[in-house]
N, C-alpha and C positions, 0 to 999 in steps of 0.2 A: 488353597492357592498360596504359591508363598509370597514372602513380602516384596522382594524384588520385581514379579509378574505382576501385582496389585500397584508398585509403583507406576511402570513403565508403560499399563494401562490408563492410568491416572493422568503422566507425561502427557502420552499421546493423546487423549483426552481435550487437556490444558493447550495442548500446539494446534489442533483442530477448532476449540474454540477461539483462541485469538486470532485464528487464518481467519474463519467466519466472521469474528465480530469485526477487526480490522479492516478486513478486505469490503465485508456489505456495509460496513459504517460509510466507507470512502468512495461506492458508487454514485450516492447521492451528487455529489460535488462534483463526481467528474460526469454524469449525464447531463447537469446544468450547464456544462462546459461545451459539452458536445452539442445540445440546442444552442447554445450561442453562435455555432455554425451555419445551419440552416434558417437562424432567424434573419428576416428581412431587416437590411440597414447595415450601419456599422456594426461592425467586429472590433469594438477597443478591449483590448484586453493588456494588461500589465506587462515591462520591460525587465523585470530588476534583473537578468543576465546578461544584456544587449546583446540578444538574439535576433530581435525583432518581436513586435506584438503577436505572428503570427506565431512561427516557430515556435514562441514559450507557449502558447494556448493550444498546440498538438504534442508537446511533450506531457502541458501538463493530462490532458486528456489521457495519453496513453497512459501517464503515471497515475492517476486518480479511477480509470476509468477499466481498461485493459490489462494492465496489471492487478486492480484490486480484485476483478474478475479469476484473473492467475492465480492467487493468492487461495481464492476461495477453494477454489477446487482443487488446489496444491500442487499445480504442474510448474516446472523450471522455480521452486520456489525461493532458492536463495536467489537468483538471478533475478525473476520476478519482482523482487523486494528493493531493488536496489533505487530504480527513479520515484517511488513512494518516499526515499528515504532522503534523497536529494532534494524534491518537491518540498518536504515537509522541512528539512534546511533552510532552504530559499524564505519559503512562506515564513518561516520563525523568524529568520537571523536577518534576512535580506529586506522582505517586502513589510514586513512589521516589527522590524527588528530599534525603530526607535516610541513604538506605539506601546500602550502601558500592559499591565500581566496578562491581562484577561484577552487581549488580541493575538495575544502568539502562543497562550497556553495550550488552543487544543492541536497548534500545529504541534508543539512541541511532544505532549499528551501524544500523537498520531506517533512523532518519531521515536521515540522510545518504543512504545509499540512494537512499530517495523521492526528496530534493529533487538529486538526481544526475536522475532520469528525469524532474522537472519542467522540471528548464533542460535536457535533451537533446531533449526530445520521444518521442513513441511509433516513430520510425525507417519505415524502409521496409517491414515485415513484419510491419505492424499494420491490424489493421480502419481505423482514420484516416487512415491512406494513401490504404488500398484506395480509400474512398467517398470522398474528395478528388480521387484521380485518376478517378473515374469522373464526376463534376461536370464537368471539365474535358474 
């Protein structure tokens, strides 16, 4: 095998695992989000865009929740990545942005992340591949 096919296996490898880990780390968060929904009583959820309460708690669901689902399986994935990446913005600079390190590090930890799997692409072992190679 030469070194460059042993790389670029490697690559795609490395793209697939951070899709995976990133994407199933951030379901968690955003299915909590999504039961905030359905549960009986209020729905407060956080402003810091002045959207409205509601509005920013369905952004952020599809970004935590929808998109980390995208992410996983590697379909539209730079497109995919983009309100994870806004989200995880927000939640650092915005909503915790005067609260001490350890409160905005794993947003920030998430956003590095993202914009790590926006400049690499979805890799070889993603739905984007898949239907790209089959176009061709």
């Amino acid at each position: 095998m030469h070194s460059h096919n042993r790389e670029q296996i490697f690559a795609d490898r490395a793209k697939l695992i951070a899709r995976l880990g990133f994407g199933g780390m951030m379901i968690p968060h955003g299915y909590s989000k999504l039961m905030k929904l359905f549960a009986p009583g209020d729905i407060s959820f956080a402003d810091p865009i002045w959207l409205g309460p509601d509005i920013s708690l369905y952004l952020t669901i599809f970004a935590e929740l929808v998109c980390a689902v995208l992410l996983i399986v590697g379909f539209k994935t730079r497109w995919a990545v983009i309100p994870p990446i806004i989200t995880m913005m927000v939640a650092a600079f915005i909503v915790h942005g005067d609260d001490p390190w350890g409160k905005k590090e794993f947003a920030l930890l998430y956003l590095v992340g993202y914009m790590v799997i926006m400049l690499l692409g979805p890799g070889k072992y993603s739905l984007d591949h898949y239907l790209n190679s089959r176009k061709r």
